[in-house]
N, C-alpha and C positions, 0 to 999 in steps of 0.2 A: 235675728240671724246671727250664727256663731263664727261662719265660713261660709266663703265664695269658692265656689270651686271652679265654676267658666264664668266669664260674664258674655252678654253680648257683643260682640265686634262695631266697631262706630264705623257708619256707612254702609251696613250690610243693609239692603230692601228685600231680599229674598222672604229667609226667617231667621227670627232672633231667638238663642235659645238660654237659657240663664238655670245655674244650677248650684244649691246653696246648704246650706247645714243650719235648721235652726232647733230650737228649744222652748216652750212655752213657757216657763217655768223653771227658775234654775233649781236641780236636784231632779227634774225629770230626764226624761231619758232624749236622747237627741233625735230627727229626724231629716231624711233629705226629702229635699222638695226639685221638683222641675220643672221648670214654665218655658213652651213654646210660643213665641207669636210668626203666627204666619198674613200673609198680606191675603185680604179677602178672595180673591181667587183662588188661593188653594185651599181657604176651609171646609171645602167640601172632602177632597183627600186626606189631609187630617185628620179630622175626624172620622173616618173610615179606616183610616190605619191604627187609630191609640182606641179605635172599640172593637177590633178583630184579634182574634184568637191567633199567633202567630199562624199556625196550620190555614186558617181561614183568608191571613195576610196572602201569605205563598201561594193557595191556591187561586186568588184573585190574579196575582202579578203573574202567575204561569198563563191564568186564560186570556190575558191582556197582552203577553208575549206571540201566545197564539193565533192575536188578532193584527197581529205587527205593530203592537202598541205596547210602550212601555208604561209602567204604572209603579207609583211611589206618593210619598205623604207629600208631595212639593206642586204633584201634576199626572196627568195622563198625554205623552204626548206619541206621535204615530214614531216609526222606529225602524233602521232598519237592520238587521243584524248576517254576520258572517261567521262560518265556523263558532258561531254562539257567541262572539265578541260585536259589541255595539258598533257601528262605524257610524250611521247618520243617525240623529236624534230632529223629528219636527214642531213645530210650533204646539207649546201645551192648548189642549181642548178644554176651552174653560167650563167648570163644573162648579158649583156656588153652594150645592147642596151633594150629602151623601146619596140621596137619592138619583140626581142627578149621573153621579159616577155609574151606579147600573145603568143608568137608560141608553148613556153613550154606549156601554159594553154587549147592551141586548140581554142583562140578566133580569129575574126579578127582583125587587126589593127584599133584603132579608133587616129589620131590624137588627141592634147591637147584641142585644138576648140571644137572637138565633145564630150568634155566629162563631159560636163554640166549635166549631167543627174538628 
């Protein structure tokens, strides 16, 4: 490692995210790296968010808004909104698995592959 560029915050139980500059080999070329840890109940979102296609992201979190639920890499939780602004947020719906995330939403399973969209 050559450079820290966040480190994890001490105390945070959410997610810890760490973001660095290393080098394998001096005279190669440099690279960044970013590691998220999330606490097991969110790995199911997670991992559905960093294997989706940005366009595949947005249209999940739009049919999830559709559902009165709001959806992100942390959780799915029910929601309530006004004039498009959030005002109540509910208890996250725990999901452990990607698969999981559809089944609560009513979609079918799309693999990471299929979700170029």
């Amino acid at each position: 490692m050559t450079d820290h560029l966040t480190m994890p915050k001490p105390g945070s139980h959410l997610s810890e995210t760490y973001m660095g500059i290393y080098q394998l080999e001096a005279g190669n070329i440099h690279r960044r790296i970013d590691m998220k840890i999330y606490p097991r109940e969110h790995f199911g979102y997670a991992v559905l968010y960093f294997t989706g296609s940005d366009y595949f992201n947005r249209s999940m979190r739009l049919f999830a808004r559709k559902k009165g639920l709001t959806l992100s890499d942390h959780g799915l939780h029910p929601a309530f909104r006004f004039k498009n602004q959030k005002i109540w947020e509910g208890e996250n719906i725990p999901c452990y698995t990607e698969e999981d995330v559809f089944k609560v939403l009513g979609l079918d399973y799309r693999k990471p592959e299929e979700r170029s969209v």
